[in-house]
N, C-alpha and C positions, 0 to 999 in steps of 0.2 A: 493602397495596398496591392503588391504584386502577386496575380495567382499564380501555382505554379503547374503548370500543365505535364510535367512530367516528361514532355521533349531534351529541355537543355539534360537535366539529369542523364537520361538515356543517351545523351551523345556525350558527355563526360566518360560514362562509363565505358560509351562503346570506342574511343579515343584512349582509354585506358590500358582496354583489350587487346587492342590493336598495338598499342609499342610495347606493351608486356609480349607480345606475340609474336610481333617484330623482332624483342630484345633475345628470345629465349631462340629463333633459329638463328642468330647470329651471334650466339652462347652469351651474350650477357645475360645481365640476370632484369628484372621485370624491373626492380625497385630503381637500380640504378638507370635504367634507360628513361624512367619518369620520369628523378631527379636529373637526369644529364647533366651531372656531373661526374667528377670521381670520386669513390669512397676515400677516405683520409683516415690514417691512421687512429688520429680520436673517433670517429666516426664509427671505425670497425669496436674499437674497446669500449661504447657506449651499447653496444648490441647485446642482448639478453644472454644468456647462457644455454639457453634454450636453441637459439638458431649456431650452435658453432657448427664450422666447416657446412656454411649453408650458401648457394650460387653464389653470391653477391661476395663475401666471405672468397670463395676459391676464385673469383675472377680479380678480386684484390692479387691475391698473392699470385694467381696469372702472369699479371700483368708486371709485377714486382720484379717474380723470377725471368722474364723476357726481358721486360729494361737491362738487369746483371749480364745477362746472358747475350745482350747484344752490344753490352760495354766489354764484356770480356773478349770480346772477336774482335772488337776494333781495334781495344789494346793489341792484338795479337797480329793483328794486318800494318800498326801502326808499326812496331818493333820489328816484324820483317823486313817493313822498307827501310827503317832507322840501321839496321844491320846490314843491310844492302851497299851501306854509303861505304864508300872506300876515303877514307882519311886517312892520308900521308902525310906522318906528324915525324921529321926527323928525330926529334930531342924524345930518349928514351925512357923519361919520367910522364914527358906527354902520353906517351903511347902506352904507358902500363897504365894509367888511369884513366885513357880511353878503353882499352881491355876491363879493365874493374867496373867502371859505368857496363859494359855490354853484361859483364859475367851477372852483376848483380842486377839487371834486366831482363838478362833471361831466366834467373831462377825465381823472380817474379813472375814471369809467365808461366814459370813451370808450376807454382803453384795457383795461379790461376786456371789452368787447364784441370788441374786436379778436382779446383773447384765447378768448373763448366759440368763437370761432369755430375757432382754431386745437383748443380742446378737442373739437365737434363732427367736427372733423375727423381727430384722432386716434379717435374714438371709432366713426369708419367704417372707420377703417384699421385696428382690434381685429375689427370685422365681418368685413372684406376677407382678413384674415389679414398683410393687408401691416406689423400694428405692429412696432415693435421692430426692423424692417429699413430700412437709411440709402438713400434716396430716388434717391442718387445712386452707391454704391457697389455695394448691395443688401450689403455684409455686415453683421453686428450692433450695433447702437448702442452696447449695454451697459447692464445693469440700474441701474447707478450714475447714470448721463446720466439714464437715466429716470424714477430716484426724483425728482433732484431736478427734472429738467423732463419730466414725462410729455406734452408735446406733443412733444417733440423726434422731428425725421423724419431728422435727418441723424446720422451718428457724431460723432464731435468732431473725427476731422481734417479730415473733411469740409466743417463748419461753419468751422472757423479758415482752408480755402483761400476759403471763400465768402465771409468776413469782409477778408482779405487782399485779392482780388479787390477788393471794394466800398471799402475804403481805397484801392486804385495806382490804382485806375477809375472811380470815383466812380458805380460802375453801382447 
């Protein structure tokens, strides 16, 4: 039979303290730098209702709106150069459907910039503390809404009166 002297214990704990401590001045959150792993989308929707928009919760969707926000810049670095190329395409069916490919990549971009921005803007309101809370209700979006549109500022009923609205009124 093993005694337990209360050593190992106390250095579990004190190992515990220490990457919670670790995690929280290098903004993760305590639980995730124990697991080291990453939180995963089931993972997030398994968590109580009780911790919504809690560290762990807002370093998820951190992390989320950067990966977007770092594929939207490259798209946009990519499309630069791709626009840069000069193709000299005598035959003028060539060259209208080289103009079509550009036209219809850049109004890709253009709505991607539109998005960037809605990203930066979530990505203040994780600062703020304001994420995750509907803009006009103040009560909570839902984790669901979020996965699939982490920019979202509004609940969903919220957005379908605004939708509603913009159809009877044309606002």
């Amino acid at each position: 039979m093993l005694q337990n002297d209360g050593k190992s214990e106390m250095t579990v704990k004190t190992a515990s303290s220490k990457s919670a401590t670790a995690a929280k001045s290098s903004g993760k959150s305590a639980s995730a730098a124990l697991k080291g792993t990453v939180l995963t989308e089931s993972d997030l929707l398994k968590m109580p209702e009780k911790d919504y928009m809690n560290a762990t919760q807002l370093e998820f969707f951190r992390q989320k709106l950067t990966v977007l926000k770092d594929d939207i810049l490259k798209n946009a670095s990519e499309t630069t150069e791709h626009l840069r190329e000069n193709i000299l395409v005598p035959d003028p069916a060539d060259r209208a459907t080289i103009e079509e490919e550009h036209a219809l990549e850049l109004r890709t971009r253009d709505r991607e910039r539109k998005l960037l921005k809605k990203v930066e803007q979530a990505l203040a309101r994780i600062e703020s503390g304001d994420y995750g809370w509907c803009e006009e209700t103040g009560e909570p979006i839902g984790l669901n809404r979020l996965i699939a549109r982490p920019t979202a500022n509004l609940s969903l009923e919220a957005q379908e009166r605004r939708e509603l609205r913009q159809k009877l009124f044309g606002d």
